[in-house]
N, CA, C and O atoms as CSV, one atom per row, in Angstrom:
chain,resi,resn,atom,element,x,y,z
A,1,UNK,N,N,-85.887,-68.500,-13.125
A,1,UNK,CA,C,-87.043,-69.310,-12.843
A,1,UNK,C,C,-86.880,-69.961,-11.474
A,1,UNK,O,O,-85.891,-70.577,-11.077
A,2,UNK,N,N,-87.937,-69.739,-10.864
A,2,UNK,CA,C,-87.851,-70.684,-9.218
A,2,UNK,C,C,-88.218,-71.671,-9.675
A,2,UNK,O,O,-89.049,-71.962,-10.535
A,3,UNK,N,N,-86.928,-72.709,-8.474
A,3,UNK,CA,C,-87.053,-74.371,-8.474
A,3,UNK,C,C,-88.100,-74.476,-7.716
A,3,UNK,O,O,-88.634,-73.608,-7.026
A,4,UNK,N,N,-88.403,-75.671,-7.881
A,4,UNK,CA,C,-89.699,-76.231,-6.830
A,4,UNK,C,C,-89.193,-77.951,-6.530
A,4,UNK,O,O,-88.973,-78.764,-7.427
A,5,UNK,N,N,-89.088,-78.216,-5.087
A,5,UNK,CA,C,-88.783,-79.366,-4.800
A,5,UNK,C,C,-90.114,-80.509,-5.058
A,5,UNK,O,O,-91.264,-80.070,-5.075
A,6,UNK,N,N,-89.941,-81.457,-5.183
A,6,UNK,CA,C,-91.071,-82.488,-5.594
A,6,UNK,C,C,-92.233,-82.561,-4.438
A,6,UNK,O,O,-93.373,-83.009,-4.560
A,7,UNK,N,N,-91.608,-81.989,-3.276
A,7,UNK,CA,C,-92.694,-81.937,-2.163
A,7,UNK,C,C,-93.405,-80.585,-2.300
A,7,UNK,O,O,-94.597,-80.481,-2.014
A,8,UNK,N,N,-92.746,-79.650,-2.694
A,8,UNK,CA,C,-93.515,-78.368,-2.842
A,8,UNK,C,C,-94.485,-77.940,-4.009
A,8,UNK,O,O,-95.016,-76.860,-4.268
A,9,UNK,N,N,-94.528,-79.268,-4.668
A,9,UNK,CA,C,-95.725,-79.566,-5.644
A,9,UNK,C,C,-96.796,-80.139,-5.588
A,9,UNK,O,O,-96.937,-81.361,-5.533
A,10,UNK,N,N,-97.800,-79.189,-5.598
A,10,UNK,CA,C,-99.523,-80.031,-5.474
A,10,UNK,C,C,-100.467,-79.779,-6.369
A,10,UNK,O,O,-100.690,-78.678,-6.870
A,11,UNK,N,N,-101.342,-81.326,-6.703
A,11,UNK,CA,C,-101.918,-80.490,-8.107
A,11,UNK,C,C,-103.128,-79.747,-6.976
A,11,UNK,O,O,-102.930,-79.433,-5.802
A,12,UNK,N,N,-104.432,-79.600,-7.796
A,12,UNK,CA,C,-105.088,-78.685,-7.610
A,12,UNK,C,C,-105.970,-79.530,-6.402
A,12,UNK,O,O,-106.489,-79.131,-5.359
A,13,UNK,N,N,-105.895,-80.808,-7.002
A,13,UNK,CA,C,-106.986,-81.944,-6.158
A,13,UNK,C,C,-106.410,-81.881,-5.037
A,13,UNK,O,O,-106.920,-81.438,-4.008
A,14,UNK,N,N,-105.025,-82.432,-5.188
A,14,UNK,CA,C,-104.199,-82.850,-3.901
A,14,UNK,C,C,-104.352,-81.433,-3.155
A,14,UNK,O,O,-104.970,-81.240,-2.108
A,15,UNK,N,N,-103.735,-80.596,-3.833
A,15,UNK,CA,C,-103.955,-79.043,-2.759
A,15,UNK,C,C,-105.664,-78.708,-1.590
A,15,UNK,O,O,-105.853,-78.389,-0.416
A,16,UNK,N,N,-106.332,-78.946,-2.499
A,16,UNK,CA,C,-107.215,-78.972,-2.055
A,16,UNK,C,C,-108.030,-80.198,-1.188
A,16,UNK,O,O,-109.078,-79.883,-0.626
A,17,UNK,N,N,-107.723,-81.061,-1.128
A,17,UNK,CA,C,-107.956,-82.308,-0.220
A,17,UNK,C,C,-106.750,-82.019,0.744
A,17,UNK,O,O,-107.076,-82.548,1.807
A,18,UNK,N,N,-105.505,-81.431,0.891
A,18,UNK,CA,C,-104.749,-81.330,2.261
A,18,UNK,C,C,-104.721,-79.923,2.390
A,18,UNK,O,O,-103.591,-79.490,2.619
A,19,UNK,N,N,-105.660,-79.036,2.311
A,19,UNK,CA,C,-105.162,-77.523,2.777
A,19,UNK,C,C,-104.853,-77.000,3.803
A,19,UNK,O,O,-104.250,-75.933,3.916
A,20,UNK,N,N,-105.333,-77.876,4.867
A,20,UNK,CA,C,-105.302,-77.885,5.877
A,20,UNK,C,C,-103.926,-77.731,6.538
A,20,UNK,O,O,-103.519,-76.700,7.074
A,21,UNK,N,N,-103.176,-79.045,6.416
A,21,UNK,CA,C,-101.935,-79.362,6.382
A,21,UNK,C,C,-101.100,-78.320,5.553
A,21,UNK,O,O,-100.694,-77.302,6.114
A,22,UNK,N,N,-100.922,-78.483,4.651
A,22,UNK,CA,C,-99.960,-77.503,3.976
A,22,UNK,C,C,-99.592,-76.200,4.187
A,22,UNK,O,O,-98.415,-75.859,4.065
A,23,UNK,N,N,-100.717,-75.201,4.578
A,23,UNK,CA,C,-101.233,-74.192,5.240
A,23,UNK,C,C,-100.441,-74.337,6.444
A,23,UNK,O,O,-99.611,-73.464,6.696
A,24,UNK,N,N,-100.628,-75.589,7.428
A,24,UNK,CA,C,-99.889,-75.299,8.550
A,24,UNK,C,C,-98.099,-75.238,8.631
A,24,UNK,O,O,-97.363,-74.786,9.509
A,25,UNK,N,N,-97.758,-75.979,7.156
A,25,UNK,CA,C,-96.228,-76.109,7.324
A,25,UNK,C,C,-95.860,-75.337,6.321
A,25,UNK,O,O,-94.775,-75.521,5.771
A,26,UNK,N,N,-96.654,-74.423,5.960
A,26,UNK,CA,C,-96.132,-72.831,5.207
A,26,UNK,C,C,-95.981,-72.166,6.511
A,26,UNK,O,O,-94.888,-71.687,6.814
A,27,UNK,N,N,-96.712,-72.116,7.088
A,27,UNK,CA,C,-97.144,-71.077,8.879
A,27,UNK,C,C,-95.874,-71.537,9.686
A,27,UNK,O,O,-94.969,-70.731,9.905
A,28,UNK,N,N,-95.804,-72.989,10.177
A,28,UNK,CA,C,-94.242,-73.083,10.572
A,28,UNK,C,C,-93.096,-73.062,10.128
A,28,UNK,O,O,-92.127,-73.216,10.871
A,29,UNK,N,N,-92.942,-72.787,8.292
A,29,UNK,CA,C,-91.833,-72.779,7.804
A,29,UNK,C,C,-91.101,-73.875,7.599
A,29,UNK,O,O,-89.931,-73.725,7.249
A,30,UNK,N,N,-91.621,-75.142,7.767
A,30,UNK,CA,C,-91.416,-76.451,7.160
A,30,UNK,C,C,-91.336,-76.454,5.139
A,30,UNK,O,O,-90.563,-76.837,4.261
A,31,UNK,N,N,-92.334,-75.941,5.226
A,31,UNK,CA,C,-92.079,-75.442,3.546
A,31,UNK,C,C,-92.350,-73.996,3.150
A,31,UNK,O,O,-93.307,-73.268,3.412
A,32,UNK,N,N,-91.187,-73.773,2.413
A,32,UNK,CA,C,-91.085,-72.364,2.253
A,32,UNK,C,C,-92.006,-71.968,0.968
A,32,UNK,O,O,-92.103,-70.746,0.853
A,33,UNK,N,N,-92.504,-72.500,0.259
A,33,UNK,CA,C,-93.789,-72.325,-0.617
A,33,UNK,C,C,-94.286,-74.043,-1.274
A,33,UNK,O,O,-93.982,-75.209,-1.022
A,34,UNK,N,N,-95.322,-73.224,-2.345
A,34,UNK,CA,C,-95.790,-74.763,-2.522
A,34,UNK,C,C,-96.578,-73.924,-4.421
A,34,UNK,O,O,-97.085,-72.876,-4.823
A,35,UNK,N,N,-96.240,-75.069,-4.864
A,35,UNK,CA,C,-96.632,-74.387,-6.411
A,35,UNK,C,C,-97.961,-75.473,-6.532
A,35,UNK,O,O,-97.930,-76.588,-6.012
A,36,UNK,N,N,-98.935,-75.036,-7.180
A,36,UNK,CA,C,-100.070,-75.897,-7.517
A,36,UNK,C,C,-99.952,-76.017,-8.457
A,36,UNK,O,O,-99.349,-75.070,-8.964
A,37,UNK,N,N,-100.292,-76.954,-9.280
A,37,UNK,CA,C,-100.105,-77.358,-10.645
A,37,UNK,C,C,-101.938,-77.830,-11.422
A,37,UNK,O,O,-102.724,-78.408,-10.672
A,38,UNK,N,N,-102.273,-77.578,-12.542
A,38,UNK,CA,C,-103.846,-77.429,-13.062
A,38,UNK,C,C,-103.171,-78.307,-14.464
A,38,UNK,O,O,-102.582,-77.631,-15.308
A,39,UNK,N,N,-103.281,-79.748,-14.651
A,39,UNK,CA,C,-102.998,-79.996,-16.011
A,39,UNK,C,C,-101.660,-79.980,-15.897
A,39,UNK,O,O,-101.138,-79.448,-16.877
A,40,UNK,N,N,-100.847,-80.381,-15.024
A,40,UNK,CA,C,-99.375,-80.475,-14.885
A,40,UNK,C,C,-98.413,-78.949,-15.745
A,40,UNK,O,O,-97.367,-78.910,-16.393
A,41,UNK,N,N,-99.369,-77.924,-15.341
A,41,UNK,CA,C,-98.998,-76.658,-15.315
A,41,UNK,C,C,-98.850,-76.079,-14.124
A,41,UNK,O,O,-99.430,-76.726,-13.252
A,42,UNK,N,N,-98.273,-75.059,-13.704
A,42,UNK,CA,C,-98.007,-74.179,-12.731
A,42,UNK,C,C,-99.077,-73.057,-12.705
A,42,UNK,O,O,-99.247,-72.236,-13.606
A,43,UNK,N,N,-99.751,-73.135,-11.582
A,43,UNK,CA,C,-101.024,-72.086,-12.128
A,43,UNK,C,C,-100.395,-71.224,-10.880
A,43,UNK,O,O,-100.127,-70.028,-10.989
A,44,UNK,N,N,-100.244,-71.796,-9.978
A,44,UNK,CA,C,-99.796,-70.725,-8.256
A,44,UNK,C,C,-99.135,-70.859,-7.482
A,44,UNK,O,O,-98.468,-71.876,-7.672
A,45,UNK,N,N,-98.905,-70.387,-6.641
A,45,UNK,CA,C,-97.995,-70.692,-5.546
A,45,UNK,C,C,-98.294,-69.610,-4.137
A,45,UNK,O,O,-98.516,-68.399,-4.149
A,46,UNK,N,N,-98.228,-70.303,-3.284
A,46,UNK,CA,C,-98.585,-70.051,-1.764
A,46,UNK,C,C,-97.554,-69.415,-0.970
A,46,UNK,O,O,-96.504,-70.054,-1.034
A,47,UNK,N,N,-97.491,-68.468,-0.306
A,47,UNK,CA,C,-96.438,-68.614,0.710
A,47,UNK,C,C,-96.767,-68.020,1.712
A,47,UNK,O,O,-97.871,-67.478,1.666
A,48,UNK,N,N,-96.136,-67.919,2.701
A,48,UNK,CA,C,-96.446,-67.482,4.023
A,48,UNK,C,C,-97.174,-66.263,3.651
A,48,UNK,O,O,-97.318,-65.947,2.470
A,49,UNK,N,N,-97.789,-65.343,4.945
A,49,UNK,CA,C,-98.010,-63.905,5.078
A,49,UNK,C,C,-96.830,-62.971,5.122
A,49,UNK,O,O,-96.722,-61.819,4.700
A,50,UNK,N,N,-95.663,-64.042,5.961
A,50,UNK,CA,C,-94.648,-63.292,6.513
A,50,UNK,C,C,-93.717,-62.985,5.185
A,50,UNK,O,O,-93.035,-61.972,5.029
A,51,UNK,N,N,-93.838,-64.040,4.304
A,51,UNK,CA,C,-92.145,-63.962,2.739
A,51,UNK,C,C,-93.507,-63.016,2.214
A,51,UNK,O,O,-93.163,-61.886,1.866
A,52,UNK,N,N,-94.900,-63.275,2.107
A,52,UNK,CA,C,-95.221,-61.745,1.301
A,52,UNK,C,C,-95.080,-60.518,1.629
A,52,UNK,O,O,-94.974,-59.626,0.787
A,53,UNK,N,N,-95.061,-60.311,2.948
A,53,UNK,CA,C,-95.003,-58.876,2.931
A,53,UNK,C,C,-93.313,-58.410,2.922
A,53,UNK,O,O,-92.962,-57.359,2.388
A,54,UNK,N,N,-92.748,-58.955,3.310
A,54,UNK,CA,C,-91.272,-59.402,3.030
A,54,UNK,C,C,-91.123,-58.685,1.591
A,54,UNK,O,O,-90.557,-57.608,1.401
A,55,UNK,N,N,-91.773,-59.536,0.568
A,55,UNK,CA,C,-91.623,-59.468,-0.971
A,55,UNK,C,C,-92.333,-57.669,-1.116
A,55,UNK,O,O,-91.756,-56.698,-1.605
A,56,UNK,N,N,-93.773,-57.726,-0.485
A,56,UNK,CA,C,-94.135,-55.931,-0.991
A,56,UNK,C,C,-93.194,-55.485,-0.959
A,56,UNK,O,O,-92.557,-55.068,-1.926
A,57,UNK,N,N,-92.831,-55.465,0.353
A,57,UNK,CA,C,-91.661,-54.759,1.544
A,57,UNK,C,C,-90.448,-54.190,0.257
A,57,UNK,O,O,-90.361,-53.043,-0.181
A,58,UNK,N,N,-89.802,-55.113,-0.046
A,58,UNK,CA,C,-88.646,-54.770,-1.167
A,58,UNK,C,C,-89.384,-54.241,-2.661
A,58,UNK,O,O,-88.840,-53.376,-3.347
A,59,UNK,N,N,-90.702,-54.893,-3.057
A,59,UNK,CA,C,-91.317,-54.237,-4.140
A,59,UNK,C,C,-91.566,-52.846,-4.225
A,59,UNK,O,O,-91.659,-52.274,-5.311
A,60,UNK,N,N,-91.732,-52.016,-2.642
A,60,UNK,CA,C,-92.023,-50.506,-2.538
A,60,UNK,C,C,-90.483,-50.200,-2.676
A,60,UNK,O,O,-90.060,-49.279,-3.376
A,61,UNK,N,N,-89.828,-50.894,-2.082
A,61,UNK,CA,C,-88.308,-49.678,-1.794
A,61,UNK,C,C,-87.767,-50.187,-3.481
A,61,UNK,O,O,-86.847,-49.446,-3.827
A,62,UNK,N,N,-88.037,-51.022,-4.345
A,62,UNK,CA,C,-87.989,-50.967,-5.596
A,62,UNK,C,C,-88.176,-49.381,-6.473
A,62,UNK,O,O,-87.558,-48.434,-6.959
A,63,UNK,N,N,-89.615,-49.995,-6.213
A,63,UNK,CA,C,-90.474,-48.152,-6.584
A,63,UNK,C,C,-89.939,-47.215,-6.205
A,63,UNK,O,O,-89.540,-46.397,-7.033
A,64,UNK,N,N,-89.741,-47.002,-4.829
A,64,UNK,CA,C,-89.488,-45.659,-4.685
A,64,UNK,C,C,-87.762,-45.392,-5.410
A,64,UNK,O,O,-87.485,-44.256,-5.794
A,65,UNK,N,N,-86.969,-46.247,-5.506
A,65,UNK,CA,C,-85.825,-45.954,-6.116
A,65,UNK,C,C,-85.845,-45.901,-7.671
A,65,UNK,O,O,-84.948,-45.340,-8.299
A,66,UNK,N,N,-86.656,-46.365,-8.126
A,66,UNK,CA,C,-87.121,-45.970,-9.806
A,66,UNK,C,C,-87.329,-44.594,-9.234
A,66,UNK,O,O,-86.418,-43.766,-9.212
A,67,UNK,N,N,-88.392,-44.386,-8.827
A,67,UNK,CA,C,-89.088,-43.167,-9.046
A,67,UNK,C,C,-88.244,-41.914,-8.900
A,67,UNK,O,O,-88.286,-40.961,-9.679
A,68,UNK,N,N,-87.169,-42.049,-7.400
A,68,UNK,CA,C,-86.264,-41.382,-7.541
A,68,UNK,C,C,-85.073,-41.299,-8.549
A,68,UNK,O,O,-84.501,-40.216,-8.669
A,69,UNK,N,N,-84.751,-42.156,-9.130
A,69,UNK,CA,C,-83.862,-42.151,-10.749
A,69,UNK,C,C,-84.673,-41.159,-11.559
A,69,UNK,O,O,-84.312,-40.002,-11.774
A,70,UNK,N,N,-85.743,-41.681,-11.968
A,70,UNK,CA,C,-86.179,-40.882,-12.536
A,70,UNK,C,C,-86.681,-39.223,-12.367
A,70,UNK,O,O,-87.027,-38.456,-13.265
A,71,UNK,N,N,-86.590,-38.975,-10.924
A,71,UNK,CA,C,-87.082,-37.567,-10.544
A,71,UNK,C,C,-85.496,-36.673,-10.836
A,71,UNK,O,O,-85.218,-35.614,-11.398
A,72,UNK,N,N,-84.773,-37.636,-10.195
A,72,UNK,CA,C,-82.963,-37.051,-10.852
A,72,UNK,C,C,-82.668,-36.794,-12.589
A,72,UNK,O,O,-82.188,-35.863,-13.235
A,73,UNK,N,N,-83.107,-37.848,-12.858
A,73,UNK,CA,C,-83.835,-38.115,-14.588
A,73,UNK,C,C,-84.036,-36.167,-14.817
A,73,UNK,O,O,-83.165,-35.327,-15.045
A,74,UNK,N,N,-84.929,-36.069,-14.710
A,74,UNK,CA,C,-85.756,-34.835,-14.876
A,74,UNK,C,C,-85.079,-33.345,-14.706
A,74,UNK,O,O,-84.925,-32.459,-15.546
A,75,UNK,N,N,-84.690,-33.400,-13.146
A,75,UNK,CA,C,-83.889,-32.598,-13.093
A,75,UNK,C,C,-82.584,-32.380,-13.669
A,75,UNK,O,O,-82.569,-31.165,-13.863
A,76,UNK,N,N,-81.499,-32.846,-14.047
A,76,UNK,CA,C,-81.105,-32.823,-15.224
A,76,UNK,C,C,-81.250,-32.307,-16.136
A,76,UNK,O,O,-80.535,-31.425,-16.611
A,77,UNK,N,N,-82.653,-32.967,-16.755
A,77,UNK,CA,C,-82.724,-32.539,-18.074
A,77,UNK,C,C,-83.200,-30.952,-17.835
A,77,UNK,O,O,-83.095,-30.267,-18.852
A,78,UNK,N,N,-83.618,-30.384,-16.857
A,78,UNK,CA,C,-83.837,-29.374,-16.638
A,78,UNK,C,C,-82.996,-28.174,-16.752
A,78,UNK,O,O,-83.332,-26.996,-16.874
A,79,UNK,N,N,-81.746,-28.758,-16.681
A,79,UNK,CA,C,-80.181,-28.217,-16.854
A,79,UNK,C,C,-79.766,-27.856,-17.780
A,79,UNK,O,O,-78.839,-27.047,-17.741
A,80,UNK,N,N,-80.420,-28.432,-19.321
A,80,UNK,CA,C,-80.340,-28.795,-20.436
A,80,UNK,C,C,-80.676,-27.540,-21.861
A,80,UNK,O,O,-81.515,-27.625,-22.758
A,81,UNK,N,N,-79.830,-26.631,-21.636
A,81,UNK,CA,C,-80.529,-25.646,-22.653
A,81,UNK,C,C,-81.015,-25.996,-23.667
A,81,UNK,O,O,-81.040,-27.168,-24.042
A,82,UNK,N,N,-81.558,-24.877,-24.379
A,82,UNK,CA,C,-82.327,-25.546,-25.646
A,82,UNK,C,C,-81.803,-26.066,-26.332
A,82,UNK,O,O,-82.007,-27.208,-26.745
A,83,UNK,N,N,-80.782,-25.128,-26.681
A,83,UNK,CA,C,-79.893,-24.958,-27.860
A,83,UNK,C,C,-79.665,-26.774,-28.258
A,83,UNK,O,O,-79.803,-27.042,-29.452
A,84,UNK,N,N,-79.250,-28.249,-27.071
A,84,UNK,CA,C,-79.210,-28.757,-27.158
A,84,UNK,C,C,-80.312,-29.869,-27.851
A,84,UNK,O,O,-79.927,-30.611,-28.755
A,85,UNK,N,N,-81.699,-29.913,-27.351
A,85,UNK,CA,C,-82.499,-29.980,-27.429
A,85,UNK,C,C,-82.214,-30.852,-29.352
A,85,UNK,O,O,-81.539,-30.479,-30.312
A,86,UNK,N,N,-83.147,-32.119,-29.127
A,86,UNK,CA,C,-83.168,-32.484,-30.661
A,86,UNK,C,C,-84.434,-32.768,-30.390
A,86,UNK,O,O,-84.984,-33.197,-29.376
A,87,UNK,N,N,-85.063,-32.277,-32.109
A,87,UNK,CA,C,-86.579,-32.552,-32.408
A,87,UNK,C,C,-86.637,-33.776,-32.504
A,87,UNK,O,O,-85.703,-34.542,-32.740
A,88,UNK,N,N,-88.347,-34.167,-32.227
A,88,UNK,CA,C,-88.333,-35.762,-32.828
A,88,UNK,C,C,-88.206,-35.899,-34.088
A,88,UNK,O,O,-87.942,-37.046,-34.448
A,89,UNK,N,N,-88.319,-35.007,-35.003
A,89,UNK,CA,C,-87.881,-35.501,-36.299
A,89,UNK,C,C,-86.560,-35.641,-36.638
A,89,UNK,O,O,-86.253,-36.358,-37.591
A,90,UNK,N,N,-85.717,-35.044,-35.979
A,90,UNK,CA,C,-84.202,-35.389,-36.359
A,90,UNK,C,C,-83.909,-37.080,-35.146
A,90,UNK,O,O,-83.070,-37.942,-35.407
A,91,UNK,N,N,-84.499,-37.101,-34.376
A,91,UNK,CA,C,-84.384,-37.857,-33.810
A,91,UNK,C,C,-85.123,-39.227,-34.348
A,91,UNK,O,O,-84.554,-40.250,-33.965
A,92,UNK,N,N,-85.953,-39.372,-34.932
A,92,UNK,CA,C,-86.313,-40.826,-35.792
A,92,UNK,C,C,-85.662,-40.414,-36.828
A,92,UNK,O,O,-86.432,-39.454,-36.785
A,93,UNK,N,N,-85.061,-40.213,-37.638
A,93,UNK,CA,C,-84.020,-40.111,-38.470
A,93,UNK,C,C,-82.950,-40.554,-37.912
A,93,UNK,O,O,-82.350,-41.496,-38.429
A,94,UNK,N,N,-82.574,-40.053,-36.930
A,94,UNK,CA,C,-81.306,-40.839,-36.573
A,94,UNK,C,C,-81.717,-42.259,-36.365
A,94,UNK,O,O,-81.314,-43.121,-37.145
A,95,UNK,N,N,-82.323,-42.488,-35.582
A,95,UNK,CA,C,-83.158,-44.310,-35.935
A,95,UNK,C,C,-83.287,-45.113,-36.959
A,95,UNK,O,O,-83.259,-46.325,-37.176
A,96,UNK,N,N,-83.504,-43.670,-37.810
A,96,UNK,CA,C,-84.433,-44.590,-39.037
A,96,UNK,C,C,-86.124,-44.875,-38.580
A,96,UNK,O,O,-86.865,-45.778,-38.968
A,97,UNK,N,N,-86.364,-43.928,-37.767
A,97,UNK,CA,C,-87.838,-44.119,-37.527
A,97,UNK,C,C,-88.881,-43.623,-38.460
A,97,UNK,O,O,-88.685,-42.474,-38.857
A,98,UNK,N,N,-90.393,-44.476,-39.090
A,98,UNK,CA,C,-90.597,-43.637,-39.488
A,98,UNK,C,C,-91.700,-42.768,-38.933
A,98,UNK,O,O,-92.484,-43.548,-38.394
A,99,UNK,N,N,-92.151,-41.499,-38.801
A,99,UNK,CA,C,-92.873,-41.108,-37.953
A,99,UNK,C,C,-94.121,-41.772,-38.460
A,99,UNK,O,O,-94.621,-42.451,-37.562
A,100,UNK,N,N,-94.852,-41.820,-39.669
A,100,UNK,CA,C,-95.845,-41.606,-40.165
A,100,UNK,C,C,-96.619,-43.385,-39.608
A,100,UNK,O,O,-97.801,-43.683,-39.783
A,101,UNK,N,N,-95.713,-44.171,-39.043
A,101,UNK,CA,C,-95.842,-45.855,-38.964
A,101,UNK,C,C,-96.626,-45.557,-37.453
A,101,UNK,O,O,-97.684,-46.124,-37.180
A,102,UNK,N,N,-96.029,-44.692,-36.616
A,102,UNK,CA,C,-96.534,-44.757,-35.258
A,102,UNK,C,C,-98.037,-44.171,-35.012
A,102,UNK,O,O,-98.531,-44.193,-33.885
């Protein structure tokens, strides 16, 4: 869970009566985000342009390294004669699955 310092908390009023301000010391990096709060809940949080694309930035090279696990995943199993091969019915059995529930 991200901390939030007592300054990097605004409710919705306050956010919105200084947007101005806040906006500018996300932009200079005076504050590195800012959580809004609706009902002394956490509804959002702000941050630069620059920590978001930052954040895509690592969210794609995320993806693409799943995706490649899994394309290795595949090939593999491609390797995999039949002979090995277990049905799903022996396979929810070994679980204890029952098919007829799904």
């Amino acid at each position: 869970m991200v901390k939030y310092a007592q300054s990097e908390l605004f409710s919705i009023t306050d956010f919105t009566k200084q947007i101005g301000n806040i906006i500018g010391n996300i932009k200079k990096h005076s504050l590195e985000k800012i959580g809004i709060l609706k009902n002394n809940k956490l509804e959002a949080v702000v941050i630069s342009t620059d920590e978001y694309e930052r954040l895509k930035s690592y969210e794609e090279i995320i993806e693409l390294e799943e995706y490649t696990q899994i394309y290795n995943i595949i090939q593999q199993r491609k390797n995999t004669p039949l002979s090995e091969y277990i049905s799903m019915e022996d396979m929810a059995k070994k679980f204890d699955i029952d098919l007829n529930k799904i």
